[in-house]
C-alpha positions in Angstrom: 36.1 -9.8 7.1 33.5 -8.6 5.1 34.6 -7.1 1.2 31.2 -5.4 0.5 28.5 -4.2 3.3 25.0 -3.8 1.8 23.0 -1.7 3.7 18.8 -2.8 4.6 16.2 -1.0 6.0 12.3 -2.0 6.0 9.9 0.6 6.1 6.3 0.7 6.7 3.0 2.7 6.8 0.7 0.8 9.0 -1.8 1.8 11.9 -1.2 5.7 10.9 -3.3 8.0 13.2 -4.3 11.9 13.3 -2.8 13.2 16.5 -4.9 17.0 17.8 -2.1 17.3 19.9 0.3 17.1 17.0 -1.8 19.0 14.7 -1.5 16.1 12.3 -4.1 14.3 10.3 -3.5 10.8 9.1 -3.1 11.9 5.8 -0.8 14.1 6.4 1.3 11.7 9.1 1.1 9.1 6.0 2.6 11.4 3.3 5.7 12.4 6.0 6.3 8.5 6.4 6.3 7.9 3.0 8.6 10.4 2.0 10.8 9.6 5.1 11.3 5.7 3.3 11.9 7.6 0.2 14.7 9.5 1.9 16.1 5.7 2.7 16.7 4.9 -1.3 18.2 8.3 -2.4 21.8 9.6 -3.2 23.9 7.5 -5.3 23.6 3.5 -5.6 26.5 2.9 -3.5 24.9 4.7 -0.8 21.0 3.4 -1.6 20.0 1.1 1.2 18.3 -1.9 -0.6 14.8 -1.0 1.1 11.5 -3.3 1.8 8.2 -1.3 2.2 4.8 -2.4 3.8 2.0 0.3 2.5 -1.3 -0.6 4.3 -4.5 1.4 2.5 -2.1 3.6 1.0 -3.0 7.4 0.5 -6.7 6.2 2.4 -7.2 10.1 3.7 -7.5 11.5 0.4 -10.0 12.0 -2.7 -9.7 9.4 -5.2 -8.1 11.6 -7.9 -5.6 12.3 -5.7 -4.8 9.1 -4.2 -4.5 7.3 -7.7 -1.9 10.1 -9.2 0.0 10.3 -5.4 0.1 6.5 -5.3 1.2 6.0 -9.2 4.3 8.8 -8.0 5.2 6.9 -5.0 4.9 3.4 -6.4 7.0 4.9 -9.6 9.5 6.1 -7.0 10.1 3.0 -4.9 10.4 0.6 -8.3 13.0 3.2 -10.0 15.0 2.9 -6.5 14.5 -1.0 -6.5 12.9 -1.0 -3.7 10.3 -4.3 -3.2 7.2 -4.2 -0.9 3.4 -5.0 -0.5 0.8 -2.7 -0.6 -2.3 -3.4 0.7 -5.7 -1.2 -0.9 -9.2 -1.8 -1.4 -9.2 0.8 -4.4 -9.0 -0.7 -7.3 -8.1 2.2 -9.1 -4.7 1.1 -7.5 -4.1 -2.2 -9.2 -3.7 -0.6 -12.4 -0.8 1.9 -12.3 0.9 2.6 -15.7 4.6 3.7 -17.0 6.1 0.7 -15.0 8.5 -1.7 -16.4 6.9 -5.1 -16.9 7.0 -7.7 -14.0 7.2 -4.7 -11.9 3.7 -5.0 -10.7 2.6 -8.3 -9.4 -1.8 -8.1 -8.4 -2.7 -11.0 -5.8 -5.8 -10.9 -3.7 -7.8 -12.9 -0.7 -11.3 -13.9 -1.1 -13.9 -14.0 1.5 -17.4 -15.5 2.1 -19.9 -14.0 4.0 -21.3 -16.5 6.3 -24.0 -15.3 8.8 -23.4 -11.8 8.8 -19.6 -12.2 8.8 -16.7 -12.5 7.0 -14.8 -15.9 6.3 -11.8 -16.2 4.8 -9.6 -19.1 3.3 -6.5 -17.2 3.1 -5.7 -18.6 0.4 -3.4 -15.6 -1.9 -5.0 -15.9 -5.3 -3.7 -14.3 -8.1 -4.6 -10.8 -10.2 -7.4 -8.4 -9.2 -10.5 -9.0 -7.0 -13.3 -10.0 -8.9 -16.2 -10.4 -5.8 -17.7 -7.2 -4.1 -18.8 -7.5 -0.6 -18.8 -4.2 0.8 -22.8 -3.7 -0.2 -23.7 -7.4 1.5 -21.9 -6.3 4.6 -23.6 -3.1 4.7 -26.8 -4.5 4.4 -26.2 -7.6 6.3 -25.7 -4.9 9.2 -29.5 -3.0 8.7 -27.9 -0.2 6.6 -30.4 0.5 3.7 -28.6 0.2 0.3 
């Protein structure tokens, strides 16, 4: 018999899509998710469910302002509710969200060659922010003028 039952969940917001026949936009499918998982970690700490979180792009169908001050809210949220997760972005502006506790941010990134046109990677995780640019290589490499 069990003295103590702790409660898990794992939430995610991956592969999000608009829907016409739902009226919903990605963006807005996103934000429901999100606070759905939020939902998961409120109410008291006997009731919390200890929850893990995989945020792929996260906030990608909005302007840049607000994606940086939504995701500093929602990353604020899910580290006061000890929550742990990954979150996945190519915005930079995201590595480097204040008012946390220290620790409570770990950056790690891949790194990728461009060999002929395409992308190699190692997958090797290497720590702190990404340093190489390859967005404007692959544009060109593919006859866009830039």
């Amino acid at each position: 018999m069990c003295l103590w039952e702790v409660r898990r969940e794992s939430g995610a917001s991956i592969r999000i899509n608009d829907s016409l026949h739902e009226g919903s936009s990605r963006f807005y499918a996103e934000i429901t998710r999100l606070r759905q998982l939020l939902e998961l970690t409120e109410g008291p700490p006997s009731d919390r469910i200890s929850l893990l979180f995989l945020l792929d792009e996260l906030l990608m169908g909005t302007n840049s302002k607000d994606r940086l001050v939504g995701a500093e809210g929602v990353v604020k949220a899910f580290v006061e509710r000890q929550s742990i997760g990954l979150i996945s972005t190519h915005d930079l502006a995201l590595t480097d969200i204040g008012g946390l506790p220290p620790g409570a941010i770990h950056n790690v990134h891949f790194q990728d060659e461009i060999e002929n046109g395409r992308m190699k990677f190692d997958f090797t995780l290497r720590e702190g922010i990404v340093t190489k640019s390859n967005g404007i290589e692959l544009m060109r490499s593919v006859g866009l003028k830039v």
